[in-house]
Every structure is written in C-alpha cells, then in structure tokens.
N, C-alpha and C positions, 0 to 999 in steps of 0.2 A: 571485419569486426574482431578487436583483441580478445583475446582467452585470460588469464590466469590457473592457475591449477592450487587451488586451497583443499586442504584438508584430505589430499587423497580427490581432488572433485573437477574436474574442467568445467570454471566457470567463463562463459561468455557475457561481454559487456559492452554496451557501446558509449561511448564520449564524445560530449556536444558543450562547445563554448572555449573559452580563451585557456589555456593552463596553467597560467597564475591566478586563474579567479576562485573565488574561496569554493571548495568543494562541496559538494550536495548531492546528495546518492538516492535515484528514483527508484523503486521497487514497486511493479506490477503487481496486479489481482490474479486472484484463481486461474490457471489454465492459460493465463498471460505471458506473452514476450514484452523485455525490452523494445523490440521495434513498435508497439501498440503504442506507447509512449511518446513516440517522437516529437509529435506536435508541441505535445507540454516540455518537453526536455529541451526542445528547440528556444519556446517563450523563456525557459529558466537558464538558458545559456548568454541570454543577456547579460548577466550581470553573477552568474556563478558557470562553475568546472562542472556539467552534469555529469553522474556514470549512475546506465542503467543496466544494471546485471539482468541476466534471464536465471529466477530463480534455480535451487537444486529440481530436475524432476521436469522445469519448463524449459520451451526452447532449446537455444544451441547448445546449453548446460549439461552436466551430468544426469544420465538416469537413472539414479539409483533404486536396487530391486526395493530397498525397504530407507526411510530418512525420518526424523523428527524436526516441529520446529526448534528445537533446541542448536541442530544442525544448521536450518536456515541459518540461525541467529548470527552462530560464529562463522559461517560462511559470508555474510558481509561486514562483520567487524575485522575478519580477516583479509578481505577485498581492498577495503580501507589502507588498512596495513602495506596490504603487497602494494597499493599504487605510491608506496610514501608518503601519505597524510599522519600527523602525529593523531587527529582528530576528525571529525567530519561530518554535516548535517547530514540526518537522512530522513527523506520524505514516503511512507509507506499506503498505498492506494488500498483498502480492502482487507483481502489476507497479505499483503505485502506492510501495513500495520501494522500487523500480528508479527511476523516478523523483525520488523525495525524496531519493537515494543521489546523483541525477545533481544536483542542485538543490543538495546543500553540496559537492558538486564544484567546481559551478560557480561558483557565489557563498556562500562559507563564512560570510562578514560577514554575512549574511542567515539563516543557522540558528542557534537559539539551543540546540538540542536537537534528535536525532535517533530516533525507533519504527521501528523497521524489523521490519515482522512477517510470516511463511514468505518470506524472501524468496531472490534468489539472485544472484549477480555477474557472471553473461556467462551469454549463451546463442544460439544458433543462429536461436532465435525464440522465441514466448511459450512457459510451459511448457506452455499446454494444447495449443498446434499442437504441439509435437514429440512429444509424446504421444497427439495422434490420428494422426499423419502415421504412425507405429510399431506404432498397432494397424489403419490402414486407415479412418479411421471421416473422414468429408468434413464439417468443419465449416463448412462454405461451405455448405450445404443444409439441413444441422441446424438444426432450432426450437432457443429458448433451452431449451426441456424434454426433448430428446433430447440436447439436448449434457449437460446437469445428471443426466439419467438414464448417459451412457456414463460420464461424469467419477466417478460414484459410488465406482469401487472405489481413487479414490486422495485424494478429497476428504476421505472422514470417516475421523473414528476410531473400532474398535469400540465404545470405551464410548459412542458419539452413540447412543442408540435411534433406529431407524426412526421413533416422532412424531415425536421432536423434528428429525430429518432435514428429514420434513415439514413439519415448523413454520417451520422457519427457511427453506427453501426458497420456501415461500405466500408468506411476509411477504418474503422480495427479489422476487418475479414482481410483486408485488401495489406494488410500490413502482417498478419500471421505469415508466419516461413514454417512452423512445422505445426502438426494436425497430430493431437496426443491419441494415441490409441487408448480404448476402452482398459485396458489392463494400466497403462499412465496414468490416467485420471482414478483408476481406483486407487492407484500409490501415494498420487498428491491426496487425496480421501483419508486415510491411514493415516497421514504424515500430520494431520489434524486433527485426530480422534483424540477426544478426551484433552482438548489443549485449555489449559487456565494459567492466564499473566496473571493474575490477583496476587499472589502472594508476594510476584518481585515488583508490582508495580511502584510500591514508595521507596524502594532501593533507586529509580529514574533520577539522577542526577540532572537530567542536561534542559534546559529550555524546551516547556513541550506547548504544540498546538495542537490541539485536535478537531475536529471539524466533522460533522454528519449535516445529511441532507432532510430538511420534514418529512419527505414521502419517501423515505428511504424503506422497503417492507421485508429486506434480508437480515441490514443492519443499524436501527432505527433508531434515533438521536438518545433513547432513553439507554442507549447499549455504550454511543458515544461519550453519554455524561458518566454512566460507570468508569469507564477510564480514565475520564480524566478529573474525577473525585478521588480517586488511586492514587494520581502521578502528585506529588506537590507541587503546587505553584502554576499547576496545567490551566492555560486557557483553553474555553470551551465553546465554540460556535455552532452553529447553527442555518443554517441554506435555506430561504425559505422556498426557495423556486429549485431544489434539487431531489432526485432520488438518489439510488445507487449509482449513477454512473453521474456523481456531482462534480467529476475532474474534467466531463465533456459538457454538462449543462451548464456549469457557472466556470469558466475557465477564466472569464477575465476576474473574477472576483478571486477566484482563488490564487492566482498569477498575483495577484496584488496585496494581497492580506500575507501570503507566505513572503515575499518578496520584502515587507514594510518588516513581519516578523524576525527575516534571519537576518537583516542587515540593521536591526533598532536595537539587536544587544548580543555582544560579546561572546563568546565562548565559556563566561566565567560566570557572565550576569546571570542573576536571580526571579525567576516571574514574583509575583505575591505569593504568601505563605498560603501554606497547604489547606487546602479546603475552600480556595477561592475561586475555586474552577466558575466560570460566571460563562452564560447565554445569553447571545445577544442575536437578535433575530433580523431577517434584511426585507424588506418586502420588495 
C-alpha cells in the first residue's frame, strides 16, 4: 500500500483500476479504512483510476494527538495534488462527505466532481456520538461489534435481510487492519465537534451528487436535502431501499447513477442553477 506524506502527515492510500482512467478519489466513514472499500473501489475501477486514502486519524494514516476537518480537507486536495492530477472527482461515504464537502470548499480548483453519499452539513459531532451519547450507549468501550450490533436500528433499511446485514457486516470486520483505541476514536470525536459546511457550501464550484438512504436514522435524507440546497446546481436523490450503510445495500444502483454522473459531463460542465436540488425516489 503507497504512503504519501502531506502536510507534515503519512497518508496511506490504496489504487485500483487502469492509470490513465480519469481519477476518482473514495473516502471512507467514521472509524473506516481504505481497505472497507475495496469492493466498491474495485466496481469504480472499471472505468476510472480509484485512490482510497485512510483518512488523518484512521488506518495506516497519521495519528495525530489533536486534527480538524478543515485538515481532512486539504489532506485530500493535497493527495490529489502529490499523485499529479491537475483535478479530481471525489466520492465521500458518511463523514468522508463531510470531508470531500470540506476539500471543494477549500480548494474548488482541485474537484472536478462531487458524490456525496448519507451525508450531512454541521453537527455537534459525528452522527454516531450524538446518537450514542442520546441513548447512553459509551463508545469509548464498545468493541467494533457492539457498536455495529447498537448502531443496527438506524443503519439498515427494512428491505436489507438479516444475511445480507451479515454479510456485509463480515466482509467490513474481515477487511479492518487496525482496531482504533478508545483514546483514537475520542480524537476522530474532537476532529468533528462543532463541524458546519453551511457557510462554504455555495462557494462548491464542481458538479455535485448527493445521495441519502429513506431509512437512514444517523444521517436522514432531510440532512441530505440540506446540503445539496447549499451546493448550486446539486442533484439530490434519494434510496428507497437504503439506510446508512446505502454504498452496501444499493451498490448496484449506486455503481450506476455515479458512474452515468461522472462520465455525462465534463470537468467544466454546469448541473442546473441553484435551488434545483430535486428528489427522485426508486422503489
């Protein structure tokens, strides 16, 4: 797995698909690696250059004692940079949203396109602390498989069957390489206290999609449509068969909507003017 070193920071990143296909940069959720991804980053290497960083704080990455998402931000517009893309789409899962959100904030010259998938615009902290901190449930102790077992009643959508729960759940445990300690996870906690895009979100120059699941109960479509009433010209969808984890329940839909997205328009092209953000639902 290649490193770069940005910002004072060793970031780890892995790269899947051909090296002259147009670049497209995946960004994992909370407490996520890069290798959680693969599957999807495998499906997206068909037809683009995938690099999935393990954010600041996650995985093989730096750990640093104290970071902001503002850090994130230019941590993968700098990522960008060091692999020699003038440009780059980037696709952000969750809190990796929030980041790719903060990333054409910060340097718009640098996205060429934007995925923003359940994500959300400001928060107090990540969705999943304010959500145990509300039922009592002490993440700072919890294994990865009690936090996944409390998380259950707002991660899936009824249509997900219990295997396939299963399923998807084995194949991320079984793909984790490091196990954050309770003192990590409070840092990545910090690194999103008090986070609000709202104010640069109409600064968003680049082509944006966003995307939330109906039963999503961390970060729920009405959080999705905030954002992309923000970004100008943002398309707005909508899962109906998805929760939180809508990149493993609806994978072929989502494979296919990002897929028809980054290659139906240009680096330069325009979505509709601002306030057109529109929902279109899938049964």
């Amino acid at each position: 797995m290649p490193e770069l070193q940005i910002d004072g920071n060793i970031i780890h990143y892995e790269e899947h698909g051909e090296a002259g296909s147009p670049p497209l940069v995946l960004v994992h959720g909370l407490y996520g690696e890069s290798a959680g991804l693969a599957p999807l980053a495998q499906r997206f290497a068909r037809r683009f250059r995938v690099i999935a960083p393990d954010a600041l704080g996650h995985g093989l990455s730096s750990h640093p004692a104290e970071f902001g998402i503002e850090d994130q931000g230019r941590v993968l517009a700098g990522l960008i940079a060091a692999l020699g893309y003038p440009k780059a789409a980037i696709l952000g899962i969750s809190m990796g949203s929030y980041l790719a959100a903060q990333a054409a904030i910060l340097e718009p010259a640098r996205v060429s396109a934007l995925v923003l998938v359940v994500p959300k615009a400001h928060g107090r902290t990540s969705s999943t602390a304010a959500y145990a901190a509300r039922k009592g449930f002490d993440l700072t102790t919890a294994t990865p498989e009690e936090t996944t077992a409390f998380l259950a009643e707002v991660l899936w959508s009824p249509h997900t069957s219990q295997a396939r729960r299963e399923e998807i759940l084995a194949a991320q445990l079984a793909a984790q390489r490091v196990v954050l300690t309770p003192e990590e996870r409070a840092t990545i906690d910090r690194s999103l206290r008090g986070f609000d895009l709202r104010p640069g979100l109409a600064t968003i120059a680049a082509p944006t999609l966003v995307v939330s699941g109906r039963a999503d109960g961390l970060n729920p479509p009405e959080a999705g449509q905030e954002v992309a009433r923000g970004i100008p010209g943002a398309r707005f969808e909508v899962y109906e068969h998805s929760g939180h984890q809508l990149a493993s329940e609806e994978t072929d839909r989502l494979v296919e909507d990002v897929e028809a997205f980054l290659q139906g328009r240009g680096p330069s092209a325009r979505l509709p003017e601002a306030g057109a953000a529109r929902e279109r639902g899938h049964g």
